[in-house]
N, CA, C and O atoms as CSV, one atom per row, in Angstrom:
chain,resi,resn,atom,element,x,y,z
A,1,UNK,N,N,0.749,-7.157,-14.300
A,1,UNK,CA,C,1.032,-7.633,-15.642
A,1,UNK,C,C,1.077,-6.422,-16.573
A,1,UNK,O,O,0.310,-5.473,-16.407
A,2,UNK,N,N,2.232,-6.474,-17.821
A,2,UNK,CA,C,1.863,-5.177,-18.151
A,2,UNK,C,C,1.477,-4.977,-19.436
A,2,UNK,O,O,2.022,-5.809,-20.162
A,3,UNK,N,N,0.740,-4.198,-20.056
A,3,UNK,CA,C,-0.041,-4.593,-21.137
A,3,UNK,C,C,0.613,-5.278,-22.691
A,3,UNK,O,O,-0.028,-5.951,-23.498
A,4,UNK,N,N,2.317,-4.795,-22.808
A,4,UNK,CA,C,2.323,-5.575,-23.692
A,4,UNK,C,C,2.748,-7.237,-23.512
A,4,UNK,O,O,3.714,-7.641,-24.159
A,5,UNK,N,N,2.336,-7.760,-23.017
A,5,UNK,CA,C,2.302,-8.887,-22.381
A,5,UNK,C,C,0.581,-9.439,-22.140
A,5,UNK,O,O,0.069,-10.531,-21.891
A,6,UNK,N,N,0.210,-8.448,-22.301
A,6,UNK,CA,C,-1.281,-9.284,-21.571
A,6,UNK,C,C,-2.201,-9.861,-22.824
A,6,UNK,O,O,-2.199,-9.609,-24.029
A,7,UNK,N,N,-2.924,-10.674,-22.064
A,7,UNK,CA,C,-4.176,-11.840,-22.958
A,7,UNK,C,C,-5.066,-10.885,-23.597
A,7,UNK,O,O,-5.881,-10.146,-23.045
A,8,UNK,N,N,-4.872,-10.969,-24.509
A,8,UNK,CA,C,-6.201,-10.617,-25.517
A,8,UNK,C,C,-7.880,-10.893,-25.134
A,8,UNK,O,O,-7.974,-11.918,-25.809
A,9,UNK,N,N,-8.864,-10.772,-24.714
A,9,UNK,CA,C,-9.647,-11.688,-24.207
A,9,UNK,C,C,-10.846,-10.596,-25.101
A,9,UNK,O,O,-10.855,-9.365,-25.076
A,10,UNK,N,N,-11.733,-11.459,-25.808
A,10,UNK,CA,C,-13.139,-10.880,-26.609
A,10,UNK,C,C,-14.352,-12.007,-25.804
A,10,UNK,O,O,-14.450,-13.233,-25.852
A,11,UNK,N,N,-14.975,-11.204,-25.254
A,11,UNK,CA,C,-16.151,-11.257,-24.646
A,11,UNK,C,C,-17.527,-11.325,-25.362
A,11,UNK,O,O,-17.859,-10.158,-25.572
A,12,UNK,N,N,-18.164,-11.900,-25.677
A,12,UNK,CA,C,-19.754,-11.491,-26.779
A,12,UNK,C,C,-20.893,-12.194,-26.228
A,12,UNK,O,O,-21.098,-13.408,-26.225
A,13,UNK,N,N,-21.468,-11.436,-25.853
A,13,UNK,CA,C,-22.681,-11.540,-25.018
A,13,UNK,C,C,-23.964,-10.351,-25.265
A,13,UNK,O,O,-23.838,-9.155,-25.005
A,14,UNK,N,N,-25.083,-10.936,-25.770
A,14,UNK,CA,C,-26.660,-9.849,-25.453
A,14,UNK,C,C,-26.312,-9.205,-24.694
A,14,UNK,O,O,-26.031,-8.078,-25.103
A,15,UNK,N,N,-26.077,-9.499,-22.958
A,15,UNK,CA,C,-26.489,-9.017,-21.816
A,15,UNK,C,C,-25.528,-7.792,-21.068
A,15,UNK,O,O,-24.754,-8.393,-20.324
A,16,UNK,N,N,-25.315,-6.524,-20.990
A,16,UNK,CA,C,-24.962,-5.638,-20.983
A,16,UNK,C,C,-24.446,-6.023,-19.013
A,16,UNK,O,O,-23.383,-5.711,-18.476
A,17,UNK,N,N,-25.083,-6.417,-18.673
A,17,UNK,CA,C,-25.117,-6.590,-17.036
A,17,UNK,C,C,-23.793,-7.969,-17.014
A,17,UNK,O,O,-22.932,-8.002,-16.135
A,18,UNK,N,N,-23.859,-8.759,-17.875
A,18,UNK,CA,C,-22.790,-9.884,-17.784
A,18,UNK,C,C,-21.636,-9.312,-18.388
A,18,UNK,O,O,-20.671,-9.485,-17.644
A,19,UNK,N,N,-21.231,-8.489,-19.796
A,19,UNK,CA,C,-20.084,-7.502,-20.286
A,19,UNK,C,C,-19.548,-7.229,-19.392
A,19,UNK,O,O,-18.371,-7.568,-19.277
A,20,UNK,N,N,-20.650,-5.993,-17.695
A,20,UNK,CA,C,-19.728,-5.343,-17.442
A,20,UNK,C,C,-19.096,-6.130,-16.237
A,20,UNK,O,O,-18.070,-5.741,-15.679
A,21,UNK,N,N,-19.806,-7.306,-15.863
A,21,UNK,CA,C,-19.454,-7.879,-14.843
A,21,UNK,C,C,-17.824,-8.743,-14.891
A,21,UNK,O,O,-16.976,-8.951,-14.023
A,22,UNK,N,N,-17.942,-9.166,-16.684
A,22,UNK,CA,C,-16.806,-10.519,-17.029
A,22,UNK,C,C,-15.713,-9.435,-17.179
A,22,UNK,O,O,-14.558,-9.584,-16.781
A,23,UNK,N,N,-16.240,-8.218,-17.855
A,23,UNK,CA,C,-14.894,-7.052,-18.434
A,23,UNK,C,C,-14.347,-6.429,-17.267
A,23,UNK,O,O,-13.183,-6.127,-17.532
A,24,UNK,N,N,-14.612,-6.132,-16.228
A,24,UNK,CA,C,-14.131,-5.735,-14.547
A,24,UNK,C,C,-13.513,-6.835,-14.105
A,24,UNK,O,O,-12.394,-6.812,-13.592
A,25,UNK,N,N,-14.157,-7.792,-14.263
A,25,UNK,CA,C,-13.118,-9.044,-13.725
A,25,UNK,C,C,-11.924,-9.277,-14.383
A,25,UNK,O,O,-10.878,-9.404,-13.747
A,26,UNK,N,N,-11.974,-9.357,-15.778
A,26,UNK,CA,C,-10.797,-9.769,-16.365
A,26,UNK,C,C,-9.931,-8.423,-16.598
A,26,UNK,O,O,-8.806,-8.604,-17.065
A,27,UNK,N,N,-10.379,-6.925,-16.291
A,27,UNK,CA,C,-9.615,-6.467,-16.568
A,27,UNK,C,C,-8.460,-6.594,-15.316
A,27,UNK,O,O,-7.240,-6.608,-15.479
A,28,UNK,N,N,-9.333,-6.698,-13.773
A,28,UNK,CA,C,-8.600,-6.581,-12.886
A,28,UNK,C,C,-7.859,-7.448,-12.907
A,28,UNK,O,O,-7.379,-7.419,-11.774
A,29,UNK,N,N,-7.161,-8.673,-13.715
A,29,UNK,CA,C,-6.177,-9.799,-13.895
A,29,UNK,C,C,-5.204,-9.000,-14.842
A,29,UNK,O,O,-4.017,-9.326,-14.828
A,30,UNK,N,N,-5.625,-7.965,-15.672
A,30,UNK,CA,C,-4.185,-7.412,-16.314
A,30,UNK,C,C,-4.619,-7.742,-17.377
A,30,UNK,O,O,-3.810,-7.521,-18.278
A,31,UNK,N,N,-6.143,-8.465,-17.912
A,31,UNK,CA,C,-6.413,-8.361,-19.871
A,31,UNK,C,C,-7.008,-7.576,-20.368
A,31,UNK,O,O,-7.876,-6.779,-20.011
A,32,UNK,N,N,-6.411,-7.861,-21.442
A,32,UNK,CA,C,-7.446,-6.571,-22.582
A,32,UNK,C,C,-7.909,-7.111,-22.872
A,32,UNK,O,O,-7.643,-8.165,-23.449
A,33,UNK,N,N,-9.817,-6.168,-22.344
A,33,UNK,CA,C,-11.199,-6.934,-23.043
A,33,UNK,C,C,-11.505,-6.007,-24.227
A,33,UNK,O,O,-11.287,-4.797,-24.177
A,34,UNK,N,N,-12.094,-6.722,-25.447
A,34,UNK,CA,C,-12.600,-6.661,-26.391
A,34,UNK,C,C,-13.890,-6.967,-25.708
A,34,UNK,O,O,-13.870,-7.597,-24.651
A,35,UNK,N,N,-15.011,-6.565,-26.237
A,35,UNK,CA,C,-16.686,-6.740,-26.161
A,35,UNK,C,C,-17.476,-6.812,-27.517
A,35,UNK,O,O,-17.443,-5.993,-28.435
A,36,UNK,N,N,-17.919,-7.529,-27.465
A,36,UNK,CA,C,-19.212,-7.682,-28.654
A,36,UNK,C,C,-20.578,-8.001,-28.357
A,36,UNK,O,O,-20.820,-9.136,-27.947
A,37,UNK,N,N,-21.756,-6.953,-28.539
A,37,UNK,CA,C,-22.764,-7.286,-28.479
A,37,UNK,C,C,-23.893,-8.574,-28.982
A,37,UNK,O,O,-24.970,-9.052,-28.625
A,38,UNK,N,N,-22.922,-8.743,-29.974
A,38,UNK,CA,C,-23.648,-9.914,-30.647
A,38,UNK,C,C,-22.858,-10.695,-31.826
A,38,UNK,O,O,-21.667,-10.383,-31.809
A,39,UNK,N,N,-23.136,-11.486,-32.696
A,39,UNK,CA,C,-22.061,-12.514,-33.271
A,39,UNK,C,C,-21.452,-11.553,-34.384
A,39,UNK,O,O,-20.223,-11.502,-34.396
A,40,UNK,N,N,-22.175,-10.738,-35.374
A,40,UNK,CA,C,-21.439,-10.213,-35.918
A,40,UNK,C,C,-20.555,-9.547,-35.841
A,40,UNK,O,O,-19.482,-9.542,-36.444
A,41,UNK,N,N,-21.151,-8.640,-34.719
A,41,UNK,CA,C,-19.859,-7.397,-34.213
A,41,UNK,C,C,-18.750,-8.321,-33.938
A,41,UNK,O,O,-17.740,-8.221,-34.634
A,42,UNK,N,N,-18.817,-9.306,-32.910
A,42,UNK,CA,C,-17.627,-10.413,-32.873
A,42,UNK,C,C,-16.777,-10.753,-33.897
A,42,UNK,O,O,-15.550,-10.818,-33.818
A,43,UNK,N,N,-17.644,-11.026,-35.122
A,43,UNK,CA,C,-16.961,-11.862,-36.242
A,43,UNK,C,C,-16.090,-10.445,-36.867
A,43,UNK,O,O,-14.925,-10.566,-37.246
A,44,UNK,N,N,-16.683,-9.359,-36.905
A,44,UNK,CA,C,-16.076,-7.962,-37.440
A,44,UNK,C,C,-14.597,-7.623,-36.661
A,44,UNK,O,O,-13.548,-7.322,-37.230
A,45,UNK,N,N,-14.822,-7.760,-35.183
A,45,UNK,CA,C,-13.696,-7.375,-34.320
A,45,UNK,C,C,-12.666,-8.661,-34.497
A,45,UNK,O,O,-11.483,-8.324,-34.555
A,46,UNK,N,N,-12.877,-9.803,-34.572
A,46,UNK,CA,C,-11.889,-11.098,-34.679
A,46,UNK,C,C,-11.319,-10.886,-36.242
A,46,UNK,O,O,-10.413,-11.653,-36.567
A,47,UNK,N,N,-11.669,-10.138,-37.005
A,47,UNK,CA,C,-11.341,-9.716,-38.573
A,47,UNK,C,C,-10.394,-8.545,-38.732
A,47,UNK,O,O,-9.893,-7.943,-39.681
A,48,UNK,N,N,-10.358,-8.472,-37.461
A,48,UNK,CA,C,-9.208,-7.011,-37.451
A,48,UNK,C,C,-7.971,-7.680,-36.020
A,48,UNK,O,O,-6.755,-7.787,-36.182
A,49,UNK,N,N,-8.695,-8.016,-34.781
A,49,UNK,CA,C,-7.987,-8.306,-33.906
A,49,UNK,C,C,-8.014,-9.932,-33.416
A,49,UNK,O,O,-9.133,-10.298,-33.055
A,50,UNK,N,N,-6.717,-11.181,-33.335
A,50,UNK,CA,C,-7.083,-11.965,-32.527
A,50,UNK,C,C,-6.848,-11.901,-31.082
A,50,UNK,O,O,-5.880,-11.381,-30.528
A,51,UNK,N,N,-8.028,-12.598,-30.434
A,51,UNK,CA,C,-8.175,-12.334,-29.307
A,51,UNK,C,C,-6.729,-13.476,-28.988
A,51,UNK,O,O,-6.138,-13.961,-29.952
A,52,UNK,N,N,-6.253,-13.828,-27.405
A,52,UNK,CA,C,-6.058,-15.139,-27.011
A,52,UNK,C,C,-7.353,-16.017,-26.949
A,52,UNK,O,O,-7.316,-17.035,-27.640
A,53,UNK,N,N,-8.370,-15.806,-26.304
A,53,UNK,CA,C,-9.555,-16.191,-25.669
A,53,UNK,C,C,-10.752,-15.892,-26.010
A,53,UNK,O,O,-10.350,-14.926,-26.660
A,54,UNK,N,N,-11.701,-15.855,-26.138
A,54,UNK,CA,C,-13.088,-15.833,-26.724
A,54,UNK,C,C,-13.971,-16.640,-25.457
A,54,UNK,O,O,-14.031,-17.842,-25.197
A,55,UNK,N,N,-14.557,-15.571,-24.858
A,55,UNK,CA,C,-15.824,-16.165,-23.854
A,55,UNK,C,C,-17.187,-15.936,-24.444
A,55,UNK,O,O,-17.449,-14.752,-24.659
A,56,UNK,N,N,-18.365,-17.064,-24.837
A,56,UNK,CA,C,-19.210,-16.724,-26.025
A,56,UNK,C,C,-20.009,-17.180,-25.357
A,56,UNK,O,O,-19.953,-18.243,-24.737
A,57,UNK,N,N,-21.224,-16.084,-25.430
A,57,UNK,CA,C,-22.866,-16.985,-24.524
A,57,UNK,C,C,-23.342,-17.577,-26.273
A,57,UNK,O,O,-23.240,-17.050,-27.380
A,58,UNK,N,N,-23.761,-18.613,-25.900
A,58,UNK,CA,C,-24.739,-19.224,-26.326
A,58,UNK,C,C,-26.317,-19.304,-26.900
A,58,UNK,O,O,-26.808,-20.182,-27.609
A,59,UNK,N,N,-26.794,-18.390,-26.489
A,59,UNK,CA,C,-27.972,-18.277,-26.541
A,59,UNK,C,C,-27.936,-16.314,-26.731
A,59,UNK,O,O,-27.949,-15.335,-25.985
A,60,UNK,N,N,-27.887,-16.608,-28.220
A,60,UNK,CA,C,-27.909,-14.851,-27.961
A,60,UNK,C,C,-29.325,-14.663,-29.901
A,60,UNK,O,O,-29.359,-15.430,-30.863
A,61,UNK,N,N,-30.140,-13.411,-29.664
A,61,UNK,CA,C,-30.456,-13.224,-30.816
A,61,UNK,C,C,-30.243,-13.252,-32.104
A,61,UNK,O,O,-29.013,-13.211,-32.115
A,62,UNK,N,N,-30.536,-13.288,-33.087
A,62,UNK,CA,C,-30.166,-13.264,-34.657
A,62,UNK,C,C,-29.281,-14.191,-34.664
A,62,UNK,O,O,-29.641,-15.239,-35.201
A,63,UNK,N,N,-27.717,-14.133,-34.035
A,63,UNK,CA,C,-26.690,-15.200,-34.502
A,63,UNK,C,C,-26.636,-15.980,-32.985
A,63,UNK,O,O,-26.677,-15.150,-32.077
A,64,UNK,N,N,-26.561,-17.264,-32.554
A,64,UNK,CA,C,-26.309,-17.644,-31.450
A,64,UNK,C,C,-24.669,-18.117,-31.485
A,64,UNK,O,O,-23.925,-18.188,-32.463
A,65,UNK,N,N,-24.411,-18.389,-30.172
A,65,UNK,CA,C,-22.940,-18.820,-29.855
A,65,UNK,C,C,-22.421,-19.656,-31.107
A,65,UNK,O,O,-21.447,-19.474,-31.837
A,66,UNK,N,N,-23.729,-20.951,-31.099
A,66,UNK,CA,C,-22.960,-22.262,-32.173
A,66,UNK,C,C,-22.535,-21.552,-32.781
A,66,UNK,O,O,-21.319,-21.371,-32.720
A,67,UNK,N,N,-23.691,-20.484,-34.046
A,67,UNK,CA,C,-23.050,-20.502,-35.010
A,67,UNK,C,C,-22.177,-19.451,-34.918
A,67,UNK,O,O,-21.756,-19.253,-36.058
A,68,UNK,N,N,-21.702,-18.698,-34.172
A,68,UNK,CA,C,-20.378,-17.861,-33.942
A,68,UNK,C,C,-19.396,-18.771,-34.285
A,68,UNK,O,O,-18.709,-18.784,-35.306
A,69,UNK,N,N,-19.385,-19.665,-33.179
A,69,UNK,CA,C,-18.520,-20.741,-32.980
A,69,UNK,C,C,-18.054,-21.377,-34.099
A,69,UNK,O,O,-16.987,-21.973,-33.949
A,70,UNK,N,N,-18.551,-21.411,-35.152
A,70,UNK,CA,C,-19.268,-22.647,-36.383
A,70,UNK,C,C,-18.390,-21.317,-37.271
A,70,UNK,O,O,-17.259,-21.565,-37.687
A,71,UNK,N,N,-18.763,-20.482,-37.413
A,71,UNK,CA,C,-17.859,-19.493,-38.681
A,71,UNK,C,C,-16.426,-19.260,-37.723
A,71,UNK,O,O,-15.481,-19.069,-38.488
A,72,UNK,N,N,-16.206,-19.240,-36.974
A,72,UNK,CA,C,-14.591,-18.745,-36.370
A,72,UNK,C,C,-14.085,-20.176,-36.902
A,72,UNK,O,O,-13.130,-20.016,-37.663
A,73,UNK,N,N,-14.370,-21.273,-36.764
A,73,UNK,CA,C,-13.803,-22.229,-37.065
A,73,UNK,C,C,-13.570,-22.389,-38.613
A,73,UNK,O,O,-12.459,-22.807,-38.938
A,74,UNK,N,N,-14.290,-22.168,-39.402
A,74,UNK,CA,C,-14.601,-21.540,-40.560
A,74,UNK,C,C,-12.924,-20.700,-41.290
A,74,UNK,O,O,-12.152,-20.863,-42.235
A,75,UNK,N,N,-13.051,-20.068,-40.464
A,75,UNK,CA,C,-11.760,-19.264,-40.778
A,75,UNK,C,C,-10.446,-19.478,-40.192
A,75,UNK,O,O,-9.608,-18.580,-40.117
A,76,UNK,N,N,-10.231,-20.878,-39.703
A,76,UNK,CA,C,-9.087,-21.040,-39.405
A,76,UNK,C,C,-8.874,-22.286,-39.994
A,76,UNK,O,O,-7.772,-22.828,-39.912
C-alpha cells in the first residue's frame, strides 16, 4: 500500500508495551500511526491531524477513554 493512500490510524494508550505492539502491527498493513500517551496529547494531535481511525484504551490516568471519546464528539 503506498503511503499516499494509506489510513491514518491514532493510537492513545498509558501503556508504552501496547503503542509498540498496536504501532508494528498496523504499520506492517501499510498505516500511518499517530501515538498519544494520554487524552490530551490525543485531543492536541486530532487538532492538527484527522486520523481515519482512533484505537482508545479506556482506562487511562487524568483523562480516560470516555471522556476522550465525549470531547472528539464534541467537536464534530
Amino acid at each position: 500500500m503506498s503511503n499516499e493512500n494509506s489510513i491514518t490510524a491514532l493510537i492513545i494508550d498509558d501503556s508504552p508495551d501496547s503503542l509498540g505492539m498496536l504501532n508494528t502491527a498496523l504499520n506492517n498493513q501499510g498505516m500511518t500511526v499517530l501515538v498519544a500517551l494520554g487524552g490530551e496529547q490525543a485531543l492536541n494531535i486530532i487538532g492538527l491531524v484527522k486520523p481515519d481511525i482512533v484505537l482508545l484504551d479506556a482506562v487511562m490516568p487524568v483523562m480516560d477513554g470516555f471522556e476522550v471519546c465525549r470531547r472528539l464528539k464534541e467537536k464534530n
